[in-house]
C-alpha positions in Angstrom: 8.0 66.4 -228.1 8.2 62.9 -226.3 5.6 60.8 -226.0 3.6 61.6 -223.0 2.7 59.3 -220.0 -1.1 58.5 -219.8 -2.4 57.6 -216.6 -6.2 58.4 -215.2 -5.3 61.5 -213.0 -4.7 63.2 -216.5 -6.5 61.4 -219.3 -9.5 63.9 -219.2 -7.0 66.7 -219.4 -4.1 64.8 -222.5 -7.2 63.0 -224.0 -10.3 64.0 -224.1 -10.1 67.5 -223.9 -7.3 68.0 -226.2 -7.4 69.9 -229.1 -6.6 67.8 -232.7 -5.8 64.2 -232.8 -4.8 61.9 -229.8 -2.8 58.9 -230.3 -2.6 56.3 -227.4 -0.9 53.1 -227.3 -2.4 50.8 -224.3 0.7 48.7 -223.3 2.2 46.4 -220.4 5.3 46.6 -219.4 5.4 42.0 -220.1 4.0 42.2 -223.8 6.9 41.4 -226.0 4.4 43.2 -228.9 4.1 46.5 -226.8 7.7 46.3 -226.8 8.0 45.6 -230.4 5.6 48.6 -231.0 7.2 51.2 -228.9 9.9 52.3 -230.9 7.3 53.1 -233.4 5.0 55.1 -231.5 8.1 57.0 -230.6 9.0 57.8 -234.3 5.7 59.0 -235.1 5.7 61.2 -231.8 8.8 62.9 -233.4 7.2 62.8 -236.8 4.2 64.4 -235.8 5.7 66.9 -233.2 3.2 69.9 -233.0 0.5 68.2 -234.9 -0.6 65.0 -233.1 -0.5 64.3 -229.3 1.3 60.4 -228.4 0.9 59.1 -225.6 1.4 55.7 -223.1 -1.0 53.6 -221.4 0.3 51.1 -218.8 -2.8 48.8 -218.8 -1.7 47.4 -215.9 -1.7 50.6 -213.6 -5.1 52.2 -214.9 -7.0 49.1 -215.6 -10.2 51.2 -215.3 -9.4 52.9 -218.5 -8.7 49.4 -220.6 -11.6 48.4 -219.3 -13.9 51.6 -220.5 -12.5 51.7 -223.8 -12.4 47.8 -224.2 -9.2 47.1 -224.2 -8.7 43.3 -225.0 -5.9 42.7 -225.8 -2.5 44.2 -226.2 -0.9 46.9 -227.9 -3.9 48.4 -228.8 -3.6 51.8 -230.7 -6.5 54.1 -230.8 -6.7 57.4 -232.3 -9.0 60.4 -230.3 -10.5 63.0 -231.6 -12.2 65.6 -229.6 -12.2 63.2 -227.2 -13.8 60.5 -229.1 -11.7 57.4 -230.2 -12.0 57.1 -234.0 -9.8 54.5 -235.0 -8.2 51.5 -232.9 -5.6 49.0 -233.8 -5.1 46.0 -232.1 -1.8 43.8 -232.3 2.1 44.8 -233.8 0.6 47.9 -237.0 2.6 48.9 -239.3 3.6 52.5 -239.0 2.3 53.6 -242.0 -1.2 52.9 -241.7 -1.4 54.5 -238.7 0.1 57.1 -240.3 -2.2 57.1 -242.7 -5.3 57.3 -240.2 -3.8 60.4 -238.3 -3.2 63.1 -241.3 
């Protein structure tokens, strides 16, 4: 399963009312980090496959949503669940403890 594009038309539908664990990486298309990050969110896409749903956040075309869930600065990782975020990383995480957070 590949990681799913995030934008406010279906962020109710992906996000909030998803069964399980959401994972969601805010991201700009300019932010050398979210760049760095990507390939990682991609692995634990594949990882998880079945289990946890990825997706992507372009900050930059649904500014609305950065802004409700604070979104500072970039990447910023948070982890839903039932629709509620439970965990958020901000900056270049190691894949591993985000691992961590989502089993």
């Amino acid at each position: 399963m590949s990681v799913l594009k995030i934008e406010e038309e279906n962020f109710e539908k992906e996000v909030l009312k998803a069964d399980g664990k959401v994972l969601l990486d805010f991201y700009a298309d300019w932010c050398m980090p979210c760049k760095m990050m990507s390939p990682t969110i991609d692995e634990i896409a594949e990882e998880l496959q079945g289990k946890v749903k990825v997706g992507k956040i372009n900050i930059d075309n649904n500014q609305d949503l950065a802004m409700k869930y604070d979104v500072m600065s970039i990447p910023t990782i948070m982890i839903f669940e039932n629709g509620n975020p439970i965990k958020t990383f901000i900056g270049v995480t190691e894949k591993q403890k985000i691992l961590d957070q989502l089993k």
